[in-house]
C-alpha positions in Angstrom: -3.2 64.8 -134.5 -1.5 63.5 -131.2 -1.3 59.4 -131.4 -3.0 59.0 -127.7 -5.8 61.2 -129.0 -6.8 59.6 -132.1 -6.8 56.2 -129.9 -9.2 58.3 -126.8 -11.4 59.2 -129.7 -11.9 56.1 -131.5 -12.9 54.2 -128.1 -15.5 56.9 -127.5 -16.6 56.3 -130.7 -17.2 52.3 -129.7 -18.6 52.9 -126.4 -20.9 55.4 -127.8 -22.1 52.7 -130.3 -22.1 50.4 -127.4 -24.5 52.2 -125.6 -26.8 52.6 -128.4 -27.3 48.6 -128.6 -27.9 48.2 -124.7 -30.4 51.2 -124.8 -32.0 49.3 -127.7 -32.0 46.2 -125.8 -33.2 47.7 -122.3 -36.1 49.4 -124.6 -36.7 45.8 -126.6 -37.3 44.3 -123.3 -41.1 44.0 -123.5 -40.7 43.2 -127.4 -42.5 40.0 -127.8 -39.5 37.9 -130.4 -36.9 40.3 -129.8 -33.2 38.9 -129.4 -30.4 40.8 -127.2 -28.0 42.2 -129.5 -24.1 43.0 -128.3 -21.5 45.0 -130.1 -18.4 43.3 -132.4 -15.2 45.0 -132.0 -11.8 44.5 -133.2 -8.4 46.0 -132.8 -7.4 48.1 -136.2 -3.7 48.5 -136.4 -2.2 51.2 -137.8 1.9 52.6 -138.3 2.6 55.5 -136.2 2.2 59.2 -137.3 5.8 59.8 -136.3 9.2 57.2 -136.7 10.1 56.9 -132.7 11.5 54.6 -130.6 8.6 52.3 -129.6 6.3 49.8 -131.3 6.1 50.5 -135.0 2.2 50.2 -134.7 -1.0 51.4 -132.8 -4.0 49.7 -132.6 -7.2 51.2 -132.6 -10.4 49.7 -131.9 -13.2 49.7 -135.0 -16.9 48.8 -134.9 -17.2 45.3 -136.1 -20.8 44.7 -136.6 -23.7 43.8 -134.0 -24.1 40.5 -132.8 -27.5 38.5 -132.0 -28.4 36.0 -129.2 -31.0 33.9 -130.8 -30.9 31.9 -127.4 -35.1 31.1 -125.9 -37.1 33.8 -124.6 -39.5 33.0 -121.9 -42.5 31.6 -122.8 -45.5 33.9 -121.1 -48.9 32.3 -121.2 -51.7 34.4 -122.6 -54.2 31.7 -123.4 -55.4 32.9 -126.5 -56.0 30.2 -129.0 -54.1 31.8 -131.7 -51.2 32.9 -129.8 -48.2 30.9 -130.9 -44.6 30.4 -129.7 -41.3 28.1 -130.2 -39.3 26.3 -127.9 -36.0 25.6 -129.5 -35.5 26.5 -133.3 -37.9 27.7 -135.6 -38.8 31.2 -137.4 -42.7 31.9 -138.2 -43.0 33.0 -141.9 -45.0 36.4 -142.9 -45.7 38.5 -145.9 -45.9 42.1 -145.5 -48.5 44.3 -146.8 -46.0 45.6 -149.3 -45.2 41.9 -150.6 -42.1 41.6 -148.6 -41.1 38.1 -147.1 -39.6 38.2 -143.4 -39.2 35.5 -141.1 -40.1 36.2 -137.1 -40.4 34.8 -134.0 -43.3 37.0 -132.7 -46.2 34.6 -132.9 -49.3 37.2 -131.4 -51.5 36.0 -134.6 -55.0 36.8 -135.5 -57.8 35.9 -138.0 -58.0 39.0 -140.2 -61.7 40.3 -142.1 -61.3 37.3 -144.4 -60.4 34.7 -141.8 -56.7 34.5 -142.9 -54.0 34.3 -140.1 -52.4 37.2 -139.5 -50.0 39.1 -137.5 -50.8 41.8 -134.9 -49.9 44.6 -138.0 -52.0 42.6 -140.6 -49.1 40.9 -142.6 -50.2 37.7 -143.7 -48.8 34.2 -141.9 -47.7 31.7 -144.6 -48.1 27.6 -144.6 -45.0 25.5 -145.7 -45.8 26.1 -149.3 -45.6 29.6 -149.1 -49.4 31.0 -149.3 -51.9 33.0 -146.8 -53.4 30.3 -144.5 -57.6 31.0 -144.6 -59.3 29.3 -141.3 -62.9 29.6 -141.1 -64.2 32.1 -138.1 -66.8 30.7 -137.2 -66.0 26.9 -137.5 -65.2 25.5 -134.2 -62.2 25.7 -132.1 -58.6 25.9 -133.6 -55.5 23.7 -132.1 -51.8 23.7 -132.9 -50.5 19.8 -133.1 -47.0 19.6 -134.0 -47.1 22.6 -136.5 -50.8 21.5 -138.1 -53.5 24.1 -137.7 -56.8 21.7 -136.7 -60.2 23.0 -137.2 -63.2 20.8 -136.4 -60.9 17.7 -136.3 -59.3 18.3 -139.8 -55.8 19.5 -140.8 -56.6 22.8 -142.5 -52.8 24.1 -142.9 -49.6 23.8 -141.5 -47.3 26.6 -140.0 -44.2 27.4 -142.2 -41.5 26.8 -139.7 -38.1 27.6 -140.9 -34.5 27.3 -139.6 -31.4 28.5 -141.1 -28.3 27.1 -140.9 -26.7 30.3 -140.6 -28.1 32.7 -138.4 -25.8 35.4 -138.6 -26.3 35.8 -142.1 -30.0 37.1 -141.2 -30.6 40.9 -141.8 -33.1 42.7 -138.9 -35.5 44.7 -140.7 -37.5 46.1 -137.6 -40.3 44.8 -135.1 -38.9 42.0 -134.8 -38.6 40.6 -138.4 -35.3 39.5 -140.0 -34.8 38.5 -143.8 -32.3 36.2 -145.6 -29.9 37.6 -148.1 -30.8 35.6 -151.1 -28.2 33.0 -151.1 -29.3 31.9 -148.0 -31.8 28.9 -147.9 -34.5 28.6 -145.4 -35.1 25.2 -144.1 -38.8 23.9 -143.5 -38.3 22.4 -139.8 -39.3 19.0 -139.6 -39.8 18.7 -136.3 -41.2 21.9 -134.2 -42.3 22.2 -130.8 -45.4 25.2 -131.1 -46.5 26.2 -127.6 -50.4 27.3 -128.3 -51.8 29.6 -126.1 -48.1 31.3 -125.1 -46.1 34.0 -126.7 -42.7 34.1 -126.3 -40.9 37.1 -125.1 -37.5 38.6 -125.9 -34.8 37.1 -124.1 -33.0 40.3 -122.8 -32.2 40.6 -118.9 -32.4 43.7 -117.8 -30.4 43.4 -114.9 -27.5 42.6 -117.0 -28.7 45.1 -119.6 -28.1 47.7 -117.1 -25.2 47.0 -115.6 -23.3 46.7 -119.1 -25.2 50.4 -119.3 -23.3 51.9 -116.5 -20.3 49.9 -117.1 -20.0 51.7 -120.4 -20.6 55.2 -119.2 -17.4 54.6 -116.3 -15.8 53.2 -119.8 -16.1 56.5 -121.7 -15.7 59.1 -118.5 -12.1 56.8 -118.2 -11.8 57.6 -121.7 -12.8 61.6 -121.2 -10.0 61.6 -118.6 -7.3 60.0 -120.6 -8.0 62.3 -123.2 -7.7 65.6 -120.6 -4.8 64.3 -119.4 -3.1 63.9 -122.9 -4.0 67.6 -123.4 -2.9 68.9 -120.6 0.4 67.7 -121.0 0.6 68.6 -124.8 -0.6 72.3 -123.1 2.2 72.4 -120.8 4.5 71.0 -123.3 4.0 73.6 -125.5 4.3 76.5 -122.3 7.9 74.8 -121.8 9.2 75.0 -125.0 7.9 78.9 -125.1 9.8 79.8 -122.7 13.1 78.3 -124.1 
């Protein structure tokens, strides 16, 4: 296959990709916890299909990976007691019905049938240690102090707030969650700054969101045309020599 074609095909290929991310950020927008992704490339070079005179590689682009902003969301105030949110580091702990551990950001909590803290699907908050944390109901009002869960002027638990030295190396497995390959420690954070009554949202701008959306599609129309083009002369190329 012609070398300019190969090239055409594998940036359609990226800029497809590409707009598969943005459209997932644009529809994450509203997604309390989410974090903007971005597409990874790099160049891929490859020798020639033919010895010519020229250089003696071609580079194609390749699909790196996705990349994550874990930059601040903004904070929205819902005044709900149980309603939790981070300024600066931090990851909320949960355990999923199915016994799963994943760390989030999304802190819409609730008291479930047996008065443990849960999250808005039921999956189960943990404390530093690692267990459910139970409140009781009907025992008074519940405040947040520096990651301590008060109740009737007592410390009844405290969040598990975790950091990670490498973010990267977290894996996203949906609505919002992430989890840590298994050489990867997470850190209890000593020092948290819990925003009661707020949830945080994700920290996509739409604006920009959009604009890297229609910037793609010009991308891969360029692309379309270069791709034409290279057939149309290959096409006329081939009418030439017939006619020799």
């Amino acid at each position: 296959m012609d070398n300019a074609l190969m090239i055409g095909l594998s940036r359609q290929l990226t800029l497809r990709r590409a707009m598969d991310v943005t459209a997932n950020n644009i529809a994450n927008a509203n997604t309390p916890g989410f974090k903007v992704e971005s597409l990874l490339l790099r160049n891929q070079p490859v020798n020639r299909a033919e010895t010519q005179d020229g250089p003696n590689q071609l580079q194609f682009v390749e699909n790196w990976g996705v990349g994550r902003d874990f930059g601040q969301g903004r904070m929205d105030y819902t005044g709900r007691p149980l309603d939790l949110a981070f300024e600066g580091e931090g990851f909320f702990a949960v355990e999923t019905a199915n016994g799963d551990l994943r760390y989030t950001r999304d802190g819409r909590f609730r008291l479930d049938q047996e008065g443990r803290l849960a999250a808005v699907d039921g999956a189960l908050v943990l404390d530093e240690s690692g267990a459910p944390i139970l409140l009781e109901p009907g025992g008074g009002d519940i405040t947040v102090q520096g990651g301590a869960l008060v109740q009737n002027g007592a410390e009844i638990a405290r969040l598990g707030a975790y950091t990670f030295e490498d973010l990267g190396a977290l894996q996203k497995t949906g609505d919002g969650r992430y989890t840590a390959p298994d050489d990867i420690d997470a850190d209890i954070a000593t020092e948290v700054n819990i925003h009661q009554g707020y949830v945080e949202t994700s920290n996509v701008q739409q604006v920009m969101e959009l604009t890297r959306m229609m910037e793609t599609m010009r991308a891969y129309q360029s692309v379309s045309r270069f791709i034409q083009q290279g057939e149309e002369l290959d096409r006329k190329a081939i009418e030439r020599l017939g006619k020799v």
